[in-house]
C-alpha positions in Angstrom: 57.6 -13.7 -30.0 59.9 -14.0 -26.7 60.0 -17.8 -27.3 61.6 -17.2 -30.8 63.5 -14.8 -29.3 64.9 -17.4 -26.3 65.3 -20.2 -29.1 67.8 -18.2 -31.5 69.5 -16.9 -28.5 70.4 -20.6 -27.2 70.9 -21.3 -30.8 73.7 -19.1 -31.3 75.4 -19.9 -27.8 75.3 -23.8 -28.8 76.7 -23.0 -32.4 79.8 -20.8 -30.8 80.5 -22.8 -28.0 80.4 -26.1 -29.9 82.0 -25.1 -33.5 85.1 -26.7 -34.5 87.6 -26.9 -38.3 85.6 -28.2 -41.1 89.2 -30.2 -42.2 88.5 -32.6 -38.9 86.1 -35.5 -40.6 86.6 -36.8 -36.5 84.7 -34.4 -35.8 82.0 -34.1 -38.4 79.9 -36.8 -36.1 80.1 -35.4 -33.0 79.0 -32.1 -34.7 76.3 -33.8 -36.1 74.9 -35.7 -32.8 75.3 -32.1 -31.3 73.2 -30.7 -33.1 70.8 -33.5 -32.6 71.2 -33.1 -29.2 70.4 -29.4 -29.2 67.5 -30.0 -31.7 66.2 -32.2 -28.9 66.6 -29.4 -26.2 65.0 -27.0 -27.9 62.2 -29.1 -28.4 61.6 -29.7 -24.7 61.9 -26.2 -24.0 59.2 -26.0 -26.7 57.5 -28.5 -24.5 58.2 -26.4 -21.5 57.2 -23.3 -22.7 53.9 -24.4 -24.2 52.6 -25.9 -20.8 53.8 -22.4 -19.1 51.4 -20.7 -21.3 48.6 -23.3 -20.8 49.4 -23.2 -16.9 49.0 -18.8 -17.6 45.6 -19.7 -19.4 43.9 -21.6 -16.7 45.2 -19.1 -14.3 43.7 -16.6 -16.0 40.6 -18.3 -16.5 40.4 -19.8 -12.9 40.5 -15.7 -11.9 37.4 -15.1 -14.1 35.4 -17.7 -12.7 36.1 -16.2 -9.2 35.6 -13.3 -10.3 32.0 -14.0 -11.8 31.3 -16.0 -8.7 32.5 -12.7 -6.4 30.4 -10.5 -8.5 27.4 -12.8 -8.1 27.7 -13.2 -4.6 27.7 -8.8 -3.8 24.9 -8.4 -6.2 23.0 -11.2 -4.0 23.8 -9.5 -1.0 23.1 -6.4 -2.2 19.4 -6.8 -3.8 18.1 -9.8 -2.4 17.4 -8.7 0.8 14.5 -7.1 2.5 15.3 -3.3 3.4 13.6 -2.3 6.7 12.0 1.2 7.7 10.5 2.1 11.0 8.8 4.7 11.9 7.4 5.5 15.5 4.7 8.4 16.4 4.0 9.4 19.6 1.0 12.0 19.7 -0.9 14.0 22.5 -4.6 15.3 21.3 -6.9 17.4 23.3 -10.3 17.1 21.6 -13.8 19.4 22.3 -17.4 18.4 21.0 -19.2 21.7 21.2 -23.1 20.7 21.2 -23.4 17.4 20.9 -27.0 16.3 19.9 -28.7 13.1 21.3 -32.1 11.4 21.8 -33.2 11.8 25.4 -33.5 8.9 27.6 -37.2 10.0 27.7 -37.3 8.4 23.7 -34.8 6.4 23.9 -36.7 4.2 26.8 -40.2 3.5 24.7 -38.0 1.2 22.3 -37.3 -1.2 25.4 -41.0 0.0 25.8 -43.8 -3.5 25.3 -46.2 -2.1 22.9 -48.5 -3.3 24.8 -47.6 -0.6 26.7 -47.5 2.3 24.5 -43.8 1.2 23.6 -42.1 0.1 20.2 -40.6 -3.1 21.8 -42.3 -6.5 20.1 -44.4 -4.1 17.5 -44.2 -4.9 13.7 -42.4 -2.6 11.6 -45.3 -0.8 10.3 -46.8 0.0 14.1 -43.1 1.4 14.5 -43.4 3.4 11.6 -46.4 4.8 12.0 -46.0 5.4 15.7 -42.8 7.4 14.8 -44.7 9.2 12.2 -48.1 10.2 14.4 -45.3 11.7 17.1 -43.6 13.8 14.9 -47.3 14.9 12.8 -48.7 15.3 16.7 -45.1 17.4 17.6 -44.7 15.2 20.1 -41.0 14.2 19.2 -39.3 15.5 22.5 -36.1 17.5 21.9 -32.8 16.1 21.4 -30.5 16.6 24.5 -27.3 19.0 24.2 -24.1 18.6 25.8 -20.5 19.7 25.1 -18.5 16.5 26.2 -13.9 17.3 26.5 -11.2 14.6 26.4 -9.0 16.9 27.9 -6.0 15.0 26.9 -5.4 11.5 24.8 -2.1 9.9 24.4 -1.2 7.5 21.1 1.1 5.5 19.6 1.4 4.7 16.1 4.1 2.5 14.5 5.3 1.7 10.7 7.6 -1.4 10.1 7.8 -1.1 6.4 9.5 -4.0 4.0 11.3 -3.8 0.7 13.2 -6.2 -1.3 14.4 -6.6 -4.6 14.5 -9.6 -6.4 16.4 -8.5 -9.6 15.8 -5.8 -11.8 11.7 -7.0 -12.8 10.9 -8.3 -9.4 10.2 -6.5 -6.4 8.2 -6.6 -3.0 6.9 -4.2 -0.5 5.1 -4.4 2.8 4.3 -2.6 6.2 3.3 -4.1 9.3 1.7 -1.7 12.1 0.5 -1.0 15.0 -1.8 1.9 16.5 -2.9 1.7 20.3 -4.4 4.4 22.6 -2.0 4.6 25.9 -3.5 2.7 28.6 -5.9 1.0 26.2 -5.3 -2.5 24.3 -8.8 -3.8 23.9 -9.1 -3.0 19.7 -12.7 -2.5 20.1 -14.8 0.5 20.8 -18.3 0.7 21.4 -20.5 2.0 18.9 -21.0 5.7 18.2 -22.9 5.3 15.3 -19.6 6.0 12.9 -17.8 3.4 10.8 -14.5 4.3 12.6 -16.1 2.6 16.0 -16.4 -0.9 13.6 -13.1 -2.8 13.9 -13.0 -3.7 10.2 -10.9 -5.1 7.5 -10.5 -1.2 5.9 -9.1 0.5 9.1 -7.8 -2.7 11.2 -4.2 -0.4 11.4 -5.1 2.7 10.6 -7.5 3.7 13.3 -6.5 2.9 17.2 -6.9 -0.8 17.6 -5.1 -1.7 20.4 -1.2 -2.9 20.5 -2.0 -6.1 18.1 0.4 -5.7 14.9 -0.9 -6.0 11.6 -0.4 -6.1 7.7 -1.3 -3.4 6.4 0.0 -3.6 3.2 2.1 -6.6 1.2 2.1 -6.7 -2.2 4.7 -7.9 -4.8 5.5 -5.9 -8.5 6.5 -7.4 -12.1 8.0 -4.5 -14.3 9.0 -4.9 -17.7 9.0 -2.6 -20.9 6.5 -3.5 -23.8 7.3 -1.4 -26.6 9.6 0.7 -24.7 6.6 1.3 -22.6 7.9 0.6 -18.9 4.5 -1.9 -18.0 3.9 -3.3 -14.4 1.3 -5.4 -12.3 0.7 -5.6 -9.2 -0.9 -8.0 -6.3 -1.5 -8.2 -3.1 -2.7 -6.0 -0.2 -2.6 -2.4 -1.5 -0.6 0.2 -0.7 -4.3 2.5 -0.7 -4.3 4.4 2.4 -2.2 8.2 2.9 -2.3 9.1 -0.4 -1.7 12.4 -2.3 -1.9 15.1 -1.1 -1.5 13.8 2.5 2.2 13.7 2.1 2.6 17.8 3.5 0.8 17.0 6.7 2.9 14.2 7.0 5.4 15.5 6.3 6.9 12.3 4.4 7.0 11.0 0.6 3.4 10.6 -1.5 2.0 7.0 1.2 -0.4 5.4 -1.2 -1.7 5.4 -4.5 -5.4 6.7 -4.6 -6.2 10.2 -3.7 -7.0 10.7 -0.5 -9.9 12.5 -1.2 -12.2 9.7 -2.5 -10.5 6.5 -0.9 -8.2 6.0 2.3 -9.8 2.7 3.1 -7.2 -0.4 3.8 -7.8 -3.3 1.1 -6.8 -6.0 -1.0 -6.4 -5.7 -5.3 -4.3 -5.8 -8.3 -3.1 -2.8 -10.3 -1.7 -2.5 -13.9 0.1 0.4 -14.6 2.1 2.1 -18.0 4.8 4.7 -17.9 3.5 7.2 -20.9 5.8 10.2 -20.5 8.3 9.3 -23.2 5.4 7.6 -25.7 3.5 10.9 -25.1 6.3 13.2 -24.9 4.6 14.6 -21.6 6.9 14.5 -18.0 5.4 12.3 -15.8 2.5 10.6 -17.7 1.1 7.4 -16.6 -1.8 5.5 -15.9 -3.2 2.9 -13.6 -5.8 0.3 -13.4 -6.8 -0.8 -9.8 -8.8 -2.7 -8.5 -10.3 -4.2 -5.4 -12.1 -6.2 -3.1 -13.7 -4.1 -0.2 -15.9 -7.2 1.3 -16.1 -10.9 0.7 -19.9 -12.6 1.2 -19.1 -16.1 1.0 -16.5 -16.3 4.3 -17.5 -16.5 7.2 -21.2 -15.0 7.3 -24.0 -16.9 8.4 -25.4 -16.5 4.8 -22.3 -17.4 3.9 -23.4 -21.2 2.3 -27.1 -20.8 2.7 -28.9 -20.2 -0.4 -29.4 -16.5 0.8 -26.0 -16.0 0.0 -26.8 -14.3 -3.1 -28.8 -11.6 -1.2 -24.9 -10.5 -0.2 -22.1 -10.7 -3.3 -18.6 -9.6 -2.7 -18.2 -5.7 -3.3 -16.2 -5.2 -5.9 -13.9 -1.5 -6.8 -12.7 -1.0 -10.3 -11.2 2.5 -11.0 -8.3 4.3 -12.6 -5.3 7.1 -11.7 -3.9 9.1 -14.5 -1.1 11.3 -13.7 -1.4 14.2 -16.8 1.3 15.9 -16.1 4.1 15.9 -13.5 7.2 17.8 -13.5 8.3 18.3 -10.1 7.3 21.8 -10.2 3.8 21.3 -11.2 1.3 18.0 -11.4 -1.9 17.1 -12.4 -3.3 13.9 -10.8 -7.4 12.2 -11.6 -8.8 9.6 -10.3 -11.9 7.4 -10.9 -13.6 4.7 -8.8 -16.5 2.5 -9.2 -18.0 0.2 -6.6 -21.3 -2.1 -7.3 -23.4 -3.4 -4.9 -22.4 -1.6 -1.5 -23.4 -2.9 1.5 -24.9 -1.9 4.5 -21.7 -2.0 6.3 -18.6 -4.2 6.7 -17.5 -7.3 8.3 -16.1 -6.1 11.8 -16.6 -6.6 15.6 -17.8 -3.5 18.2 -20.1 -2.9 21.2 -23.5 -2.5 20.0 -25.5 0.2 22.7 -28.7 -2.4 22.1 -29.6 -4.8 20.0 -32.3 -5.1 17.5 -33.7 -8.1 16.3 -36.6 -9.3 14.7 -39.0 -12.7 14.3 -42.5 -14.3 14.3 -42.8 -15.3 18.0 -46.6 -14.8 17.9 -46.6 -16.5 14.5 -48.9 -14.4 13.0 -46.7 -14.6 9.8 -45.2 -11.0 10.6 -41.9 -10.2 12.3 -42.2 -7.9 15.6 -38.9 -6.3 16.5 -37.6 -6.6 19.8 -35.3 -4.1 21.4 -32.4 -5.1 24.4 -30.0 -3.4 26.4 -26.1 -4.1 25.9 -25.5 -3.5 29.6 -22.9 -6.4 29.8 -20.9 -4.6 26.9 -20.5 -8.2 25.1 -19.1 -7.9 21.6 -20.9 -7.9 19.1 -19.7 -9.7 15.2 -21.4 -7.2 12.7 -21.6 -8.5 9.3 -23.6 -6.8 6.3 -27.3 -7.9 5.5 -27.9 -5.8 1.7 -26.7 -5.0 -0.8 -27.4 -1.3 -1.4 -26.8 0.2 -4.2 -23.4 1.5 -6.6 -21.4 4.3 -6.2 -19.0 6.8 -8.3 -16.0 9.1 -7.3 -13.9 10.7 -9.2 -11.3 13.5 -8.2 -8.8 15.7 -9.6 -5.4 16.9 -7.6 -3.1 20.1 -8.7 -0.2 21.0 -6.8 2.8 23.3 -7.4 5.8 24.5 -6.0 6.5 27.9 -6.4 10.5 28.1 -6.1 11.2 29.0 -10.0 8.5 31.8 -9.5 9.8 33.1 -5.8 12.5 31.4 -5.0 10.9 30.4 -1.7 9.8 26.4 -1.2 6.2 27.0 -1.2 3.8 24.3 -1.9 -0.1 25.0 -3.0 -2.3 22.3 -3.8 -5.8 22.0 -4.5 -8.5 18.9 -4.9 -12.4 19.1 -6.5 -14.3 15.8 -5.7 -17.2 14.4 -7.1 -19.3 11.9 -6.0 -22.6 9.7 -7.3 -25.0 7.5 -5.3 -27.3 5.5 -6.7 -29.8 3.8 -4.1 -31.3 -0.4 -4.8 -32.8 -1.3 -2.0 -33.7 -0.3 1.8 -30.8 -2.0 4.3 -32.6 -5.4 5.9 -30.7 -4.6 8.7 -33.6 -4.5 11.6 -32.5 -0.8 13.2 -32.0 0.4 9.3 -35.0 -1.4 8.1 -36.9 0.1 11.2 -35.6 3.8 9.6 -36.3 2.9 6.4 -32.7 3.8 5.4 -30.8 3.3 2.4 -27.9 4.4 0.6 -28.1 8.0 1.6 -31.6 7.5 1.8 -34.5 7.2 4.7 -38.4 6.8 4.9 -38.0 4.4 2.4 -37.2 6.6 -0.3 -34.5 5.9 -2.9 -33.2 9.1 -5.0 -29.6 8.8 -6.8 -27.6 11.7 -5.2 -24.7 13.7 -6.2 -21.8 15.3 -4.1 -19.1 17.7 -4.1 -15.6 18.2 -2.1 -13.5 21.0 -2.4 -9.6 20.7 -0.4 -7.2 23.1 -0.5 -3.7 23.8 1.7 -0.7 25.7 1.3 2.6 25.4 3.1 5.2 28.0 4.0 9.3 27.8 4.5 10.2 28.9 8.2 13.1 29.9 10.2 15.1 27.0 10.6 13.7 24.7 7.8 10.4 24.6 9.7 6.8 24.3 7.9 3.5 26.4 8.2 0.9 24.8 6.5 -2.8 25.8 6.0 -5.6 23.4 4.8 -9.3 23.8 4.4 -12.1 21.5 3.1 -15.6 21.3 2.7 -18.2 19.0 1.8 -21.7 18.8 0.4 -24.8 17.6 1.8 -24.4 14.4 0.1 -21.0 13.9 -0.3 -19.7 10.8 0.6 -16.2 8.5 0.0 -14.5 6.1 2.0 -12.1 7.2 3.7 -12.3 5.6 6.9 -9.0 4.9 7.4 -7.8 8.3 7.8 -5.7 9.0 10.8 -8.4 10.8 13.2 -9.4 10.0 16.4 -12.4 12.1 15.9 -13.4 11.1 12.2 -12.0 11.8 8.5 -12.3 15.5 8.1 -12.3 14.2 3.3 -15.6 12.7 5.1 -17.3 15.7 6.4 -20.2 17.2 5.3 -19.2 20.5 6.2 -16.2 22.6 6.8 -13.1 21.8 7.9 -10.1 24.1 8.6 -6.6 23.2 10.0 -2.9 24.4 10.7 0.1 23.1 11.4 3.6 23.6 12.0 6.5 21.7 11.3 9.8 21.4 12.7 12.4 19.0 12.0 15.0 18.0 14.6 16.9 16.2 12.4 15.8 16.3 8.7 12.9 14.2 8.0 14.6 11.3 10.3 13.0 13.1 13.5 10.6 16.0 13.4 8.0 17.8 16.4 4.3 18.8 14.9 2.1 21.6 16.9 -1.2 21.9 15.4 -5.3 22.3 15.3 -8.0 21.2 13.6 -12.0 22.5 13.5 -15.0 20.6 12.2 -17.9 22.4 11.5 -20.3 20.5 10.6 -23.6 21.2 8.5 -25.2 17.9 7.8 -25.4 14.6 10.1 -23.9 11.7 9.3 -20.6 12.6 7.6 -18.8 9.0 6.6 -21.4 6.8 6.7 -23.3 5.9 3.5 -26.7 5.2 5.4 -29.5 7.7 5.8 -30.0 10.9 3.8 -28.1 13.3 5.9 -30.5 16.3 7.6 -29.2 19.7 8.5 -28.4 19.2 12.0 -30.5 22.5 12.9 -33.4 20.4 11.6 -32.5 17.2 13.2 -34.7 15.7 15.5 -34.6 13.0 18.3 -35.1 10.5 15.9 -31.8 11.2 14.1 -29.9 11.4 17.2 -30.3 7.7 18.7 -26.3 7.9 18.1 -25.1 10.9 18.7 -25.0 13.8 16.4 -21.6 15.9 16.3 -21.6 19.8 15.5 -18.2 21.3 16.0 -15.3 20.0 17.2 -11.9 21.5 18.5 -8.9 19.0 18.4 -5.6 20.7 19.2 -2.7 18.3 19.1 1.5 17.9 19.4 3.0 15.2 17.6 7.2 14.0 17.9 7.8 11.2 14.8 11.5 9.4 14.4 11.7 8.1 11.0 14.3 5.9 9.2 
C-alpha cells in the first residue's frame, strides 16, 4: 500500500512538472521519451523498494533465529545442571545402659578351654552341644554378669551433599554423597557387639558412624512420561530407601526415602516402577510403586564366590510394593509390602571379631572339631554370609493427619501397625551359629515360622516461636523383626526393638528449616534379646542365661541428646 501510494505521488509531480500545449508536435517526443524515462524510474524504485522489504524479511528472520538460539541457551542453563543441597549435623549424645547382661569370664574361658581338659576348644559339635546342654540340666550354667556401663558424652558429625539435575522435562537425576564420623574417631570399623550396626556393610556404610570416608548413598536416575494420561515412571540405580515416612517430624525435613521406615531403612541398590492414579481413580494422591532390590550379591567377591558351592549362597533378592490410598495434605494413608527370599546369615561387611571360631578335621577322623581363639591383636575381620536362611514378609500401614481445619493449630498425629513373617530353611553353617544351633529366629536347632507385630505412634505440637514438641512411642513383639539397620542411632534402631520405646523432642528453628537446635531423649526398654538381628529366637531377657549373653545383652537404655542442623 505505501509503495502505491509513493508511485502515484511521484507520478503526479512528473506529469505537472513536465506537461506542455498539445498544439506543439516539437514537443510530442520529448513528452513521449519522458515518460519513458519516468516509466524507467519507477521501475527501479520498484527494484528498490522490493529489496528494502527482502532486506526487512531477513532481518526479521535473522532476530528469530537469535532469538530461538537465546531461548535455547537459558533453558540449558537453567535445567541442565546439577542443583546442590548440603546439609551438616553436629550432635552431642549422652547414653546409659542400665543392666547390661553378659557371660562371665568364668564361661566365657572353657571355649578357649582343650576338651581334653574339660573345655569346648577342639570338641565336635555334638560334645559342644551336649556339654552346654548337661550344664544347664545339672544348673550348672553360672550367672550372667550385670553392669550399667555410661558414655557420658559422644560428639558426631553427620553430612548430606545431595544432587539434582534435570535433563528435560522426562529426564531427571538425583544423588547424595555422605559422610558420618564420631569426633576424634575415623577408623569406620567397630568391634563386634553382637548387633548388625557393629558390621560395616553395604546397608548402613553412611548411615551409621563410619569414620570421615564420604560415600554414595544414594544415585539413581528417573524416566517419567504419561501412558494414557497416567503420569508412569522407572527408576534405577542406588535407592533413595533410607529416612522414610514418617521420619520426616523428627527430622524435621521433607518425607527422605520411599519405604516406610517401619519395615526397611536399610541402604541398597534397585529399580522402581511407579503410576500416578489420583486423576484415573478420582482419589487425591493415589499411586503405586513397584520396588525392588538387591540386599546381597553371592557371586563377588566371596570365597564361594566361583567354587561350585556357590549355590549354597544366591543373591538376596527384595520385591515389594508402596500404595499411597489416599493423600490430601490434611490426611494420608500409606501401605507397604516387602518380600525377601533366601536371607542370609548376615551381610558382606568388615568388624572386629571378639574371637574367632572355626572349624576342620585336624584329627581326621572324618568330623570337624571347632577351635576357639582370642582376637587380642584386634585384626579385622572380612565377614561374609555362609546360608541361606530362610524368607521373610513385612508389610505396614502409615496414617497421619494434620489437624489445622479441625483446630486451627498445626498439629500433626501419625500412627504405624507393622507386621511381620519369618519363615526358617536351614540352621546358619556359620561355626558360632551352627555351634547354637540358630536360625532365622530360631535356636537348638529348631525351625518354626514366626509372626511379629509393631505398633508406632507420635504426635507433634506448635510452640511459642514456631518451635515443635513432639512425642513418639513404639513397641515391638517378641518376634518382630525388619531391617532397619540404617537408622540413625548410635545405640540401635529403636523400629528394631523388641520392646518399648518412648521419646521426646523439641524443636526450634533459628532460621526456618535452613538452621534449626533439637533437645531431646530417648528410652529403650527392652523385653526380648536380640532386637535387629534375624538370628536366634529371642528369650525374655529375665530368662536369659550365660549362654545368651556371649555378646552382650542390653535392658534399658537412657540416651539424652542436643542436636544444631544448617540446611540448604
Amino acid at each position: 500500500m505505501k509503495k502505491k501510494y509513493v508511485i502515484t505521488i511521484f507520478l503526479s509531480m512528473s506529469l505537472l512538472m513536465g506537461f506542455q500545449p498539445a498544439f506543439a508536435s516539437s514537443e510530442t517526443e520529448l513528452l513521449k521519451q519522458q515518460l519513458q524515462e519516468m516509466s524507467r524510474t519507477m521501475e527501479a524504485l520498484k527494484l528498490k523498494i522490493d529489496a528494502l522489504e527482502q532486506e526487512d524479511q531477513k532481518d526479521k528472520e535473522e532476530v528469530k533465529y537469535l532469538g530461538k538460539r537465546l531461548d535455547k541457551a537459558e533453558l540449558h542453563t537453567a535445567t541442565d545442571k546439577v542443583s546442590l543441597g548440603l546439609e551438616l549435623r553436629a550432635k552431642a549424645d549422652s547414653i546409659h545402659y542400665n543392666g547390661m547382661l553378659s557371660a562371665p569370664s568364668s564361661l566365657v574361658s572353657g571355649f578357649f578351654t582343650p576338651a581334653a581338659s574339660g573345655g569346648f576348644n577342639g570338641a565336635t559339635l555334638n560334645q559342644i552341644q551336649q556339654g552346654m546342654q548337661n550344664m544347664a540340666m545339672a544348673g550348672m550354667i553360672p550367672p550372667l554378669d550385670e553392669n550399667d556401663v555410661d558414655n557420658d558424652i559422644i560428639y558426631t558429625n553427620k553430612f548430606h551433599l545431595d544432587m539434582k539435575a534435570k535433563v528435560n522435562s522426562n529426564l531427571s537425576f538425583a544423588g547424595r554423597l555422605a559422610a558420618y564420623k564420631v569426633w576424634g574417631d575415623s577408623s569406620g570399623v567397630k568391634f563386634n557387639q553382637g548387633s548388625l550396626g557393629d558390621v560395616t556393610m553395604d546397608g548402613n556404610t553412611s548411615s551409621l558412624p563410619h569414620g570421615d570416608t564420604i560415600r554414595m548413598e544414594r544415585a539413581y536416575f528417573m524416566y517419567r512420561q504419561d501412558i494414557n494420561d497416567i503420569p508412569v515412571s522407572f527408576s534405577l540405580g542406588r535407592r533413595p530407601s533410607t529416612n522414610g515416612p514418617p521420619m520426616e517430624y523428627a527430622d524435621y525435613d521433607m518425607v527422605g526415602g520411599s519405604p516406610l521406615a517401619t519395615i526397611i531403612n536399610w541402604q541398597f541398590d534397585g529399580a522402581s516402577l511407579s503410576f500416578g492414579l489420583e486423576d484415573a481413580l478420582d482419589i487425591p494422591g493415589a499411586a503405586f510403586k513397584f520396588c525392588y532390590g538387591v540386599g546381597f550379591e553371592g557371586d563377588w567377591g566371596n570365597s564361594y564366590s566361583i567354587q561350585e558351592s556357590q549355590s549354597d549362597v544366591e543373591d538376596v533378592h527384595m520385591f515389594g510394593f508402596i500404595a499411597t490410598l489416599f493423600d490430601n495434605d490434611s490426611f494420608s494413608a500409606v501401605f507397604n509390602y516387602a518380600h525377601a527370599w533366601d536371607i542370609t546369615d548376615g551381610f558382606t561387611g568388615l568388624t572386629v571379631m571378639p574371637f574367632v571360631v572355626s572349624k576342620s578335621d585336624q584329627n581326621g577322623d572324618g568330623t570337624n572339631e571347632y577351635y576357639f581363639a582370642q582376637n587380642s591383636g584386634g585384626y579385622i575381620s572380612r565377614m561374609q554370609p555362609s546360608t541361606e536362611i530362610g524368607d521373610w514378609d513385612a508389610a505396614s500401614l502409615l496414617l497421619r493427619k494434620n489437624l489445622y481445619e479441625e483446630t486451627e493449630k498445626d498439629i500433626d498425629l501419625f500412627l504405624a501397625a507393622s507386621w511381620s513373617h519369618t519363615d526358617p530353611s536351614r540352621i546358619s553353617a556359620n561355626p558360632f551359629y551352627e555351634m547354637m544351633g540358630m536360625g532365622l529366629l530360631s535356636s537348638n536347632g529348631d525351625l518354626e515360622s514366626r509372626n511379629g507385630y509393631s505398633i508406632y505412634a507420635g504426635a507433634l505440637f506448635p510452640m511459642p516461636f514456631d518451635g515443635r514438641l513432639g512425642l513418639e512411642y513404639n513397641w515391638g513383639s517378641q518376634y518382630w523383626f525388619n531391617f532397619t539397620g540404617a537408622e540413625d542411632s548410635l545405640v540401635g534402631s529403636k523400629l528394631a526393638t523388641r520392646g518399648s520405646v518412648y521419646e521426646g523432642y523439641y524443636i526450634q528453628p533459628v532460621f526456618g528449616r535452613n538452621f534449626f537446635v533439637k533437645l531431646g531423649g530417648r528410652f529403650y526398654d527392652y523385653q526380648y534379646t536380640g532386637s535387629g538381628n534375624p538370628l536366634g529366637e529371642p528369650k525374655k531377657i529375665s530368662r536369659a542365661n550365660s549362654f545368651d549373653g556371649l555378646f552382650p545383652i542390653v535392658d534399658e537404655v537412657w540416651d539424652v541428646y542436643a542436636s544444631a542442623t544448617m540446611r540448604f
